[in-house]
C-alpha positions in Angstrom: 56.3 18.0 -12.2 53.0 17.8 -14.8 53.3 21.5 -16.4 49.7 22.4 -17.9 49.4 24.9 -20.8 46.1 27.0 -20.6 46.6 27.6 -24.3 46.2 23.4 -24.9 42.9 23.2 -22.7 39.4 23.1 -24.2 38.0 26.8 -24.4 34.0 27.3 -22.8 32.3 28.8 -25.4 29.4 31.5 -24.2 27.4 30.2 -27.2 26.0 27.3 -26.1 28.5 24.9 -28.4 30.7 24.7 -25.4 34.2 23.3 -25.2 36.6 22.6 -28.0 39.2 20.7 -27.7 42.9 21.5 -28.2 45.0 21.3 -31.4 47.7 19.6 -29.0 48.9 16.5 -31.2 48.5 14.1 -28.4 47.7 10.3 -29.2 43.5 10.2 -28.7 43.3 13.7 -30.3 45.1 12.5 -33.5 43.2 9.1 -33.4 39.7 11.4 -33.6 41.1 13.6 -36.8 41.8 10.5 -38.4 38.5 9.2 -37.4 37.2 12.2 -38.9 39.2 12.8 -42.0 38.4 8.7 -42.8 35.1 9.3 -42.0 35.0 5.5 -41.3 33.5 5.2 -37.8 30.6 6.1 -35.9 30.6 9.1 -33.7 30.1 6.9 -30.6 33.3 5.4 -31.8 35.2 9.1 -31.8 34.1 9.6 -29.1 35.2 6.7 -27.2 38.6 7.6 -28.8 39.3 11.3 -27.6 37.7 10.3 -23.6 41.7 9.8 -22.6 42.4 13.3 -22.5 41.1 16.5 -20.7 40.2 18.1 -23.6 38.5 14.9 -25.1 36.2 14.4 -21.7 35.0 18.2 -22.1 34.2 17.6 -25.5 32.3 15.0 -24.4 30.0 16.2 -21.6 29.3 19.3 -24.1 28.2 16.5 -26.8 25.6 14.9 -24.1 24.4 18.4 -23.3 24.2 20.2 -26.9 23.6 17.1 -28.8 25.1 16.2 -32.1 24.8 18.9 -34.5 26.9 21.1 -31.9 29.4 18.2 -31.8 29.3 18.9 -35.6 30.6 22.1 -35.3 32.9 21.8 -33.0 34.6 18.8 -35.2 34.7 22.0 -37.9 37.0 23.7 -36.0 39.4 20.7 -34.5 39.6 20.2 -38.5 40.9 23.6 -39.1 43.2 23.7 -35.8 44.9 20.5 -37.4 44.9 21.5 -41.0 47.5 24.4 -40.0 49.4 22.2 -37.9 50.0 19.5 -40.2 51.2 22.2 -42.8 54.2 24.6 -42.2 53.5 26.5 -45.1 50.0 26.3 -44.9 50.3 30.6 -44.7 51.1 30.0 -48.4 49.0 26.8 -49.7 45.9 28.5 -48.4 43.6 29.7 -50.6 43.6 34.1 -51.0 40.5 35.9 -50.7 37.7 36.0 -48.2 35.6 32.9 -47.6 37.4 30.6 -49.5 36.7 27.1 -48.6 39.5 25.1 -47.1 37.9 21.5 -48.6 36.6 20.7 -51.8 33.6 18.8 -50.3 31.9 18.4 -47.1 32.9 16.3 -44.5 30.8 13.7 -42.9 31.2 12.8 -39.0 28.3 10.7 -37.4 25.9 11.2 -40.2 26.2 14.6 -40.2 28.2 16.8 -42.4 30.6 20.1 -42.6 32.4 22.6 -44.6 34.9 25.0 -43.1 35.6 28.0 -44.5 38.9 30.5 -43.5 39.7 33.8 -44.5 42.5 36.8 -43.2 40.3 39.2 -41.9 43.6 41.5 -42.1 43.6 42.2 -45.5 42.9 38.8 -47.1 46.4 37.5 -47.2 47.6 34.9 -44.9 51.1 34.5 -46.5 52.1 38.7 -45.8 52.3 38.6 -42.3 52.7 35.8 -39.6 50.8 37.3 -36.7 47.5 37.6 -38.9 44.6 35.7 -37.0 42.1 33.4 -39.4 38.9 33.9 -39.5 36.2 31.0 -39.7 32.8 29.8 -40.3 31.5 26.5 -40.2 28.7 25.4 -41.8 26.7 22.0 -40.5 24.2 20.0 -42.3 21.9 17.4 -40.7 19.3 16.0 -43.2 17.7 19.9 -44.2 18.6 21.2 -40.8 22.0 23.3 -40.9 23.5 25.3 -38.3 26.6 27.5 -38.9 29.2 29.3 -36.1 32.4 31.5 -36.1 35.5 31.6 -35.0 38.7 32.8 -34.6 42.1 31.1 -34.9 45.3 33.1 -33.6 48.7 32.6 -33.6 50.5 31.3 -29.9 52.6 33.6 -28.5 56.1 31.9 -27.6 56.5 30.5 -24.5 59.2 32.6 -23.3 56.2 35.2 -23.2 55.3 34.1 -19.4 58.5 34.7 -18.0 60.7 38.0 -16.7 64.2 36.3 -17.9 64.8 33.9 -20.7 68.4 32.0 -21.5 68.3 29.7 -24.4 71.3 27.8 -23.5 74.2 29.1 -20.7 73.4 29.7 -17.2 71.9 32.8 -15.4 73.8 34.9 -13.0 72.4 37.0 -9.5 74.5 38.5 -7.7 74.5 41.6 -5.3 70.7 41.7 -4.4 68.4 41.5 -7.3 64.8 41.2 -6.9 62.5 38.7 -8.7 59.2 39.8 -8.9 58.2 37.2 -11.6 59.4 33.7 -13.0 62.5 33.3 -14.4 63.2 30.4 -17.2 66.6 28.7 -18.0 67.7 25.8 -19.9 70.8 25.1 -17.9 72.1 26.0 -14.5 71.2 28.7 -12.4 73.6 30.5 -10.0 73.8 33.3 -7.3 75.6 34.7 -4.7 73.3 33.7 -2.2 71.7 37.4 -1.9 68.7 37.1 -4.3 65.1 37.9 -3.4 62.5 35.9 -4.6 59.3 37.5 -4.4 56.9 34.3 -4.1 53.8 36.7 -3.6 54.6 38.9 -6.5 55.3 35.7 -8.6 58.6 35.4 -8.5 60.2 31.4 -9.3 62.4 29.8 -11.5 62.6 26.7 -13.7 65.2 25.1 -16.0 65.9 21.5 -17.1 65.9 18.7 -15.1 69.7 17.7 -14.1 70.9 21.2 -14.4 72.5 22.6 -11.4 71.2 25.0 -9.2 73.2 26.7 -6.5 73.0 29.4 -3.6 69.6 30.6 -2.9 67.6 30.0 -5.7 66.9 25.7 -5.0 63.7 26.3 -3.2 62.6 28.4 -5.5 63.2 26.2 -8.4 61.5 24.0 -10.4 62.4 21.2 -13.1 60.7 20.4 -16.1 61.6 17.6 -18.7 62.4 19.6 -21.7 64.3 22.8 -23.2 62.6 25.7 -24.1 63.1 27.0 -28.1 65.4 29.7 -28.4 63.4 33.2 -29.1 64.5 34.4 -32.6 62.8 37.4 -33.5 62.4 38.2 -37.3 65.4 40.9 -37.1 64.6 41.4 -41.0 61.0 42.2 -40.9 62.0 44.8 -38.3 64.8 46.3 -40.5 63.0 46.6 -43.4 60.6 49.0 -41.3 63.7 51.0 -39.6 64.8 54.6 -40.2 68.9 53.6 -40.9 70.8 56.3 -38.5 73.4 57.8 -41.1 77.1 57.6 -40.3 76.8 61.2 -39.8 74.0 61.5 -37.6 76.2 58.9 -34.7 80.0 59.5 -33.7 81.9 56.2 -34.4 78.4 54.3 -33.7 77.7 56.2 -30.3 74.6 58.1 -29.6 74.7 60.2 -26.4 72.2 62.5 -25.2 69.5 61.2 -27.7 65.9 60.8 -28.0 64.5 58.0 -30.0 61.0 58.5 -30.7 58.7 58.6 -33.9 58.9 62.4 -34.0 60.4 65.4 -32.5 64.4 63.8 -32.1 67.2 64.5 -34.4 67.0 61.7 -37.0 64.1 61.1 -39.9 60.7 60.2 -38.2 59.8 56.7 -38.1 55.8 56.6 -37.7 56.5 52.8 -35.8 59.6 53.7 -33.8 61.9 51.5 -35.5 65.5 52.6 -35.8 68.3 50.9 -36.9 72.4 51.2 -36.4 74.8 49.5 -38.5 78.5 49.2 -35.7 80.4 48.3 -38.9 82.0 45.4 -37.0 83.5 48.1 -34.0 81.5 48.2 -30.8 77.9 50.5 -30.0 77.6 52.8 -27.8 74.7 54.4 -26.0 74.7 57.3 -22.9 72.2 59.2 -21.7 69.1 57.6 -24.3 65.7 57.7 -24.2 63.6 55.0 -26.6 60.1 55.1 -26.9 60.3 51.9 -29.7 62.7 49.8 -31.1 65.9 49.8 -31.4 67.7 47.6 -34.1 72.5 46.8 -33.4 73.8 45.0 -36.0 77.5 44.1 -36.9 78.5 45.3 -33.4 81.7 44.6 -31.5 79.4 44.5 -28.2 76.9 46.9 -27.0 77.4 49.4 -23.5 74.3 51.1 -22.3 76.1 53.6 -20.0 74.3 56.9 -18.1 70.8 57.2 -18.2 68.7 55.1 -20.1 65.4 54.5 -20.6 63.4 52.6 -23.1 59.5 52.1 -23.7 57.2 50.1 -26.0 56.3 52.0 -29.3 53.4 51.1 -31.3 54.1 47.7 -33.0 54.4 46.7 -29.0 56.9 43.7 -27.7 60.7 44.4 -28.8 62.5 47.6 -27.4 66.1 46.8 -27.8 67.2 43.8 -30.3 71.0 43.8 -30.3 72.8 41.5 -32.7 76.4 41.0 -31.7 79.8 39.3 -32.9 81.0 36.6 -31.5 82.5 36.2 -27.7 81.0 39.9 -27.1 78.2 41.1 -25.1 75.1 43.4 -24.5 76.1 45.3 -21.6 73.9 47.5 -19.5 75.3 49.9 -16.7 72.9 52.5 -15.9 74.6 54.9 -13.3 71.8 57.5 -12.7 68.7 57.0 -11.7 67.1 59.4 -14.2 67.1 61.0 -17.7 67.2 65.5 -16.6 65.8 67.4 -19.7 67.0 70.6 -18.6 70.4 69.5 -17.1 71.0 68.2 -20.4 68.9 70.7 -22.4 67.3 67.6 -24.5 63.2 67.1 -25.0 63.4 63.5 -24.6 60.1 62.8 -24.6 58.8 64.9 -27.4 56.4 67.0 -25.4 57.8 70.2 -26.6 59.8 71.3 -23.4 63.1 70.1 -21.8 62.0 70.5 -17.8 60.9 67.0 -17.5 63.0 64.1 -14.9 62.7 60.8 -16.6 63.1 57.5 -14.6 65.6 55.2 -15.8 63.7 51.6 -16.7 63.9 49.4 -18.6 60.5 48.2 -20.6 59.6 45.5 -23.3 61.7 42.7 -24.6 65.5 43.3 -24.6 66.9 40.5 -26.8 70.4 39.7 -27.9 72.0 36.3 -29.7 75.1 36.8 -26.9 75.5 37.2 -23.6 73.5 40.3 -21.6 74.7 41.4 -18.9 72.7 44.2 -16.6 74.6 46.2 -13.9 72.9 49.3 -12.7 74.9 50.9 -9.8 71.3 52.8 -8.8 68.1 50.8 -8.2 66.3 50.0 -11.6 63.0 48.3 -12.6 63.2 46.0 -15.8 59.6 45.3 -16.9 59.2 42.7 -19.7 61.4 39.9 -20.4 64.9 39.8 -20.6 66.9 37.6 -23.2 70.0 36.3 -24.5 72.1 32.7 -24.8 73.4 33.5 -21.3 72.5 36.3 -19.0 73.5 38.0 -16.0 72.1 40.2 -13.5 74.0 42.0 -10.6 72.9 44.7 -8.6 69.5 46.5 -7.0 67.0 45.2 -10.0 63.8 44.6 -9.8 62.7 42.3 -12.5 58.8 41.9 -13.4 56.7 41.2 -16.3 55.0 43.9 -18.4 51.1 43.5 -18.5 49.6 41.6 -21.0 53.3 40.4 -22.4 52.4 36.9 -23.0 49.5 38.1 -25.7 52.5 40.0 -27.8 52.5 38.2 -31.2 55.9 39.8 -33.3 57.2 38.3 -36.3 59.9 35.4 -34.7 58.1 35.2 -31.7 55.3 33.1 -32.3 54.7 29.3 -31.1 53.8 26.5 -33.6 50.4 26.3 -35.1 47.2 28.4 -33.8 45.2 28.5 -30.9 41.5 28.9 -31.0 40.7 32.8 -29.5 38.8 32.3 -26.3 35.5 33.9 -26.5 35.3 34.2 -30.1 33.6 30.9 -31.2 30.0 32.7 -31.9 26.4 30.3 -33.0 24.9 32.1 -35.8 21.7 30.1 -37.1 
């Protein structure tokens, strides 16, 4: 099945430079960049060259209706799109400072000419932090007539984004009923007990590899596509250099139990991101009765068991909620047994509003990650809204599983694709 990537078609501009074509390093685009960078060939000639793709005929019915100078521009910013994906490091080789030009002299496509200039409109440092978009203007000269745009370059989010349930590399398990409210993604065999609910009209569907097996109900659900997805690695440093380390004597053999674990107004230091951190010591973690409004860093555990009530939301940096880093042959395992967090019954103010008469609904919300196995067995019914992920995962029990809004736009530190995208909307004719 052709899979198409909405991130690697042309964007329409509301400017009147209309489409630009994709950074995609397919055979006619890299053919054109050459074309350019040679600057050896008429622009009849490029074009001729890029017609054998989508993005290449979009390009060109914009050039027939906004004329050369706009195709100009538009070659400014395929030049930038390539320039960071023909150089890993380019977050380093890059000039610091605003509006530094990224070529030493202009550019000439078609008897016209360009200059592209790129800054961090962050804080002016591209190498500090690898979600930082790039800002962009583009000046074009043709004879004395110039022209100049911006734009905006953003990191892609990683693929896994667009799904409910990610394994990088064993199969995933349903069993007992769960419900699938949005895709699922595997890059080997998928498996139930026949009594899984796939909820077509809430987006529910599966995919994995082609040749991997697929067994009980799922088949009709299921489609296969030709490659493996990349494993999500999130940048478990850059989180635990912004964690509040619980202290040995804050946790009971590396067990928290009736805890709240928000930036304020909870038992441990405040963390003004939500970002804690617990060190098992090589001996397993253990968490009952838990509310996180954040994220929550395991390391050196022995396994992880998420027992009671638990309930975890996204904090301000967004994405992660739980990222569990386990030994060998162990697991993440979740078995939520009640169906809600009681403030009074257990005379905790879990969610920091200053009393403890609130009833908190177990869920489970963001991006729960773990380099082992996870395992999720509620014996009450549970929602998990995000995405789910470990090297093999299963799932057994009354689950519903659905994406959180606007998941595939989280851009974390680990979790980013290759390259940038261009922003749609943002490509903006100034003069």
């Amino acid at each position: 099945m052709r899979r198409t990537d909405p991130a690697n078609q042309g964007h329409a501009s509301r400017d009147g430079i209309g489409p630009v074509c994709s950074m995609v390093p397919r055979a006619g685009a890299v053919t054109f960049f050459l074309v350019m960078v040679l600057a050896a060939l008429t622009l009849a000639t490029s074009i001729a060259l890029v017609t054998g793709t989508m993005a290449g005929r979009e390009a060109c019915a914009a050039l027939q209706e906004g004329g050369q100078f706009d195709w100009t521009l538009r070659s400014g910013i395929q030049w930038a799109l390539w320039r960071v994906y023909g150089d890993a490091n380019w977050r380093t080789t890059l000039p610091v400072g605003p509006d530094d030009a990224w070529l030493t002299a202009p550019m000439s496509v078609g008897g016209t000419t360009f200059m592209v200039y790129g800054f961090d409109p962050v804080d002016g440092d591209f190498a500090d932090d690898p979600t930082d978009p790039v800002a962009l203007r583009v000046q074009a000269a043709l004879g004395e007539t110039t022209a100049e745009c911006t734009a905006t370059l953003e990191p892609y989010p990683h693929p896994a984004l667009a799904y409910a349930v990610f394994s990088s590399e064993n199969h995933i398990l349903f069993k007992n009923g769960p419900v699938l409210q949005a895709p699922v993604r595997g890059n080997a065999a998928l498996d139930d007990d026949g009594k899984t609910v796939v909820d077509v009209s809430a987006g529910g569907r599966l995919e994995t590899v082609q040749g991997a097996s697929v067994k009980g109900n799922l088949l009709p659900y299921t489609t296969f596509v030709p490659q493996a997805m990349p494993e999500v690695k999130p940048d478990f440093g850059w989180y635990a250099a912004r964690a509040t380390v619980l202290p040995d004597t804050s946790i009971s053999r590396a067990s928290l139990t009736e805890t709240a674990l928000i930036i304020d107004g909870n038992r441990f230091a405040p963390n003004p991101n939500g970002i804690y951190l617990i060190d098992g010591g090589y001996d397993s973690v253990s968490l009952k009765d838990v509310y996180l409004r954040g994220t929550l860093l395991i390391r050196h555990a022995e396994g992880v068991s998420i027992t009671g009530g638990f309930r975890c939301d996204i904090g301000p940096l967004g994405g992660p909620t739980l990222l569990a880093r386990t030994m060998a042959r162990t697991m993440v395992k979740i078995d939520i047994s009640v169906g809600q967090l009681d403030e009074a019954a257990d005379q905790v103010d879990y969610n920091g509003d200053g009393d403890r008469r609130d009833v908190i609904p177990c869920q489970l919300t963001g991006m729960l990650w773990t380099n082992r196995k996870l395992q999720l067995q509620p014996s009450v019914p549970i929602v998990s809204e995000g995405l789910l992920v470990g090297k093999h995962i299963h799932i057994y029990g009354p689950v519903e599983l659905r994406k959180f809004p606007g998941q595939e736009s989280w851009r974390q530190p680990g979790m980013l694709g290759p390259g940038l995208r261009l922003r749609p909307g943002s490509v903006r004719r100034i003069r």
